[in-house]
N, C-alpha and C positions, 0 to 999 in steps of 0.2 A: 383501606382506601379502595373505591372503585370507581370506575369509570362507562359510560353506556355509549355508544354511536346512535345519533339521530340522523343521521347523513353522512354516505362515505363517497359521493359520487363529485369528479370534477367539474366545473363549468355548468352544466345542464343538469336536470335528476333522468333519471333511467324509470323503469317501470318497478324494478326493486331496489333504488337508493337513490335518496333525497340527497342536495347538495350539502354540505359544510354543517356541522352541528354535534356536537361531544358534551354529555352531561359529568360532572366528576364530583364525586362526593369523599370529603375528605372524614378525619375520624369523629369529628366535631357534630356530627349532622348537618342538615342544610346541603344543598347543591350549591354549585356552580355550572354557569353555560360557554362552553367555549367555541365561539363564530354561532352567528343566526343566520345560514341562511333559507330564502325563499321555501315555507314550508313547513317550517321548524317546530312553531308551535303546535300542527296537525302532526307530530310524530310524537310529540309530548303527552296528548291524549293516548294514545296506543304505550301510554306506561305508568308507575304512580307516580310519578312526578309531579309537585303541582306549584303553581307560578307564587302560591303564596312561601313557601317553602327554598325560594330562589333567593341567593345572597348575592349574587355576583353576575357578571357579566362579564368575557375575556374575546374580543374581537382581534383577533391575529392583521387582519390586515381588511381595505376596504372594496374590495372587490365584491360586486353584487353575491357570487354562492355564497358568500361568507358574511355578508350584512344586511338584503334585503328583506331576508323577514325579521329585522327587531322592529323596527318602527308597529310591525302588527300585534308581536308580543307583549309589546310594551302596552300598547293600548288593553288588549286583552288581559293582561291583568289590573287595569285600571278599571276595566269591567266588572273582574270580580272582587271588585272592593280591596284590592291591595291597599295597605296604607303604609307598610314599613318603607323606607328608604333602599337602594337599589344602587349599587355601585355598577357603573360602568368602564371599565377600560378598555382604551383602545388606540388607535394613530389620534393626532390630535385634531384633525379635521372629522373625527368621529362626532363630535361633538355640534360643529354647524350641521351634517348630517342630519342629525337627530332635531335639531332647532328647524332646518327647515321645514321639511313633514310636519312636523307640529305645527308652523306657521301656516304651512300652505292648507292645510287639512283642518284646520283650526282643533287640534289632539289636545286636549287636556289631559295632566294625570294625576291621580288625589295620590300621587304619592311623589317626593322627593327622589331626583337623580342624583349619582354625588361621581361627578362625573372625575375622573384620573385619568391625566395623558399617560402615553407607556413610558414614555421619556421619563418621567419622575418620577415610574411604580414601587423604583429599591425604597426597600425603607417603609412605606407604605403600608397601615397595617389591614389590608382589604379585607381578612380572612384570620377567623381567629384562632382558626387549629391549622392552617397553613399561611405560607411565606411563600411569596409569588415575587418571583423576580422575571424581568423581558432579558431575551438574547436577542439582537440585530438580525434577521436574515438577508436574503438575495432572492431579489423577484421586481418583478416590473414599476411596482408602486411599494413602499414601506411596507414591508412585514415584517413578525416578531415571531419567537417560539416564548412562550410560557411556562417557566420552572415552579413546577409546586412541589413544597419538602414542610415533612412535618415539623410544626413548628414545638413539641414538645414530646417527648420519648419515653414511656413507663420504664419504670426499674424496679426488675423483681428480687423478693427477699433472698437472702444466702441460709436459706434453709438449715442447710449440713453444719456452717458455724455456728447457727443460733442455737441448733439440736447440741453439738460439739460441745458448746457453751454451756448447757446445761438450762435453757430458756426454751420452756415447754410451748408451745404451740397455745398461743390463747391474744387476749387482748391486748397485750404489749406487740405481738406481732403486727397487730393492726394498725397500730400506732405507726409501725416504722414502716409498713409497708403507702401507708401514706404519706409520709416525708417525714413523720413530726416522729421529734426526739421523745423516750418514755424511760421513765421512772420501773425500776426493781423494788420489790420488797421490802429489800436489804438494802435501799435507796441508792442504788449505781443508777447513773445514769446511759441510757444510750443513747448516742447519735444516729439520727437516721442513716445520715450519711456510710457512717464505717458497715451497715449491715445491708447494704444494696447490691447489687452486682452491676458491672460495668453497664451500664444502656445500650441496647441495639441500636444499631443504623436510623436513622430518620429514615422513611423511605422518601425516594422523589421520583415524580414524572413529569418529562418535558411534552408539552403538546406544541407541535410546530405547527406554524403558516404556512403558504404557499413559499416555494424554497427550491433554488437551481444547485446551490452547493452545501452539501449536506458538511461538511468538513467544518462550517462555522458554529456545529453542533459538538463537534468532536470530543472537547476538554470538559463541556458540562455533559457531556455520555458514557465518560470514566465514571462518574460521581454518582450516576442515575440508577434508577430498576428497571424504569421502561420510556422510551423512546416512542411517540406516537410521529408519523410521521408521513407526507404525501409522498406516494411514486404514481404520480400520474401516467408513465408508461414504464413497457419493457423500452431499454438499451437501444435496440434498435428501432424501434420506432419514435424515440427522442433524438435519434441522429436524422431520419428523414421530418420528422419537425422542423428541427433548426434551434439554435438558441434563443430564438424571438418568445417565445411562452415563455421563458423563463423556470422552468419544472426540475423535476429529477426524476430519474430513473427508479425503478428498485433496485439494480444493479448497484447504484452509486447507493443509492440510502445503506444498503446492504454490507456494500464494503467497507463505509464509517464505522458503521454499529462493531464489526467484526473488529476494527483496531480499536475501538475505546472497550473490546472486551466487555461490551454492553448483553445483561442478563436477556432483558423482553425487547423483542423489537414487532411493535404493533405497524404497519402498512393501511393505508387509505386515501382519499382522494385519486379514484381510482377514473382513468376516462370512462368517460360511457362506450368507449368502441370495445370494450374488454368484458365478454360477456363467460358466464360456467359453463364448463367443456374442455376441449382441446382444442388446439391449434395453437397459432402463433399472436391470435388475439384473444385469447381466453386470459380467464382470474389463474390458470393454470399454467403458463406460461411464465407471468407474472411472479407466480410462487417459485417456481425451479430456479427461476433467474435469481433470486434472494438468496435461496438455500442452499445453490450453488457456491456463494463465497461467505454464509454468514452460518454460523456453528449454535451460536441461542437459540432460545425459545422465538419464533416467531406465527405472526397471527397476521391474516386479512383479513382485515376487518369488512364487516357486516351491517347492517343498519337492524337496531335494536339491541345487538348482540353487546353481554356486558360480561365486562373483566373485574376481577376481583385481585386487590395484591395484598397478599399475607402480609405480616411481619416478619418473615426467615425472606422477604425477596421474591418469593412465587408468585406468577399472572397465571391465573385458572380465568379460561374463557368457560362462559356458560353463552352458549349458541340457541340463539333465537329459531324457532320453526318454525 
């Protein structure tokens, strides 16, 4: 599984990061896009991504960073002759959203929307190498975090038994390493089953919306690899805010991750007041304030910059220049 930043910036874009925008590619191939905002598709050129190759659409919540550039996306790849079908989810008034621009704009698209409120997502089957379920958050208008978990897990052979066993390394291995039961010789039969080893972990990752109380992530961050998540500021500068924005610190995202024992903790949606350097408004700041109560691997995020997760659980950032 990996995941890219097209946008790590809150509210406004900055001169190096566009607002709200996450490409995630699960094991299946095909992308997914998680929030469009304003932009979005001009960060998409600057990678090989390409609109025909898009399966999904995950809008966390409806606030302009995070929705104003679908309606352009969407047309642009109805420009370049998209025809497959296009799932959308999102808050359920995503969907008059989208109806109106089309109206007002008179937007046609030669391809089918298959449009899913989040409300309904369990069960859903959007994605067909992952399983996407919503968590409820906390923020001014409806938003959601997005859990994606592989929806199916390889099992590898038990090598040392089959050697042990006296079943030499050839085309019955292959058999069982594909599930299917195989025939001996001496006509025994094996079960795939009895010659597999336990299956690793599905991996998951949750990408969250805009979010005041990182705690309503806590029990699905037990469960997780990595945690993508807003700190729109340091600590102290969400106390002279106010609780009116409705955000979270790093401090707080920090301290969740650190009790659910959470492996990757990725950081973004960053103000624009927070520029590299030092001080007490710097991305550096920002970082101490995390690493101070959180013991994982963690990452701030970057715009282009793209993670990769193993299968043993590891996020390897590979950093854009």
């Amino acid at each position: 599984m990996e995941f890219q930043f097209l946008g790590t910036s809150s509210g406004t874009p900055s001169k190096t990061r566009n607002v709200s925008g996450l490409a995630l590619r699960g094991p299946g191939g095909g992308w997914s896009l998680v929030d469009c905002g304003e932009g979005t598709q001009h960060r998409i050129l600057d990678t090989p991504l390409s609109l025909h190759d898009l399966r999904a659409i995950f809008i966390t919540h409806l606030h302009g960073d995070h929705c104003y550039g679908l309606p352009g996306l969407l047309a642009s790849a109805g420009m370049l002759n998209r025809t497959a079908p296009l799932a959308l989810v999102g808050p359920p008034l995503l969907r008059t959203f989208i109806d109106g621009v089309m109206a007002t704009s008179e937007l046609g698209l030669p391809y089918p929307l298959d449009y899913i409120a989040v409300d309904g997502l369990a069960g859903t089957p959007v994605l067909p190498d992952l399983a996407v379920d919503a968590i409820a958050l906390s923020h001014r208008i409806p938003s959601w975090a997005y859990r994606f978990t592989e929806r199916t897990v390889e099992r590898k052979l038990d090598a040392a038994r089959l050697r042990a066993a006296g079943i030499a390394p050839g085309p019955v291995w292959g058999e069982l390493q594909q599930g299917l039961d195989a025939v001996l010789d001496d006509g025994r039969v094996l079960h795939a089953a009895d010659w597999l080893l336990a299956p690793r972990k599905a991996r998951t990752v949750i990408v969250g919306g805009d979010n005041d109380d990182p705690s309503l992530l806590l029990e699905a961050a037990r469960t997780a690899e990595v945690l993508i998540h807003e700190a729109t500021y340091t600590e102290e500068v969400l106390l002279k805010v106010g609780p009116g924005p409705m955000h979270s610190s790093a401090l707080r995202v920090a301290r969740m991750a650190q009790a659910a024992r959470l492996p990757n903790l990725v950081l973004t949606h960053f103000s624009p007041r927070y520029q590299d350097g030092a001080g007490p408004l710097s991305m550096g700041a920002l970082e101490a304030e995390a690493r101070g109560v959180y013991a994982g691997s963690l990452f701030l995020a970057r715009d282009f910059d793209r993670y990769v997760l193993g299968r043993d659980g590891t996020l390897a950032a590979k950093y854009f220049l």
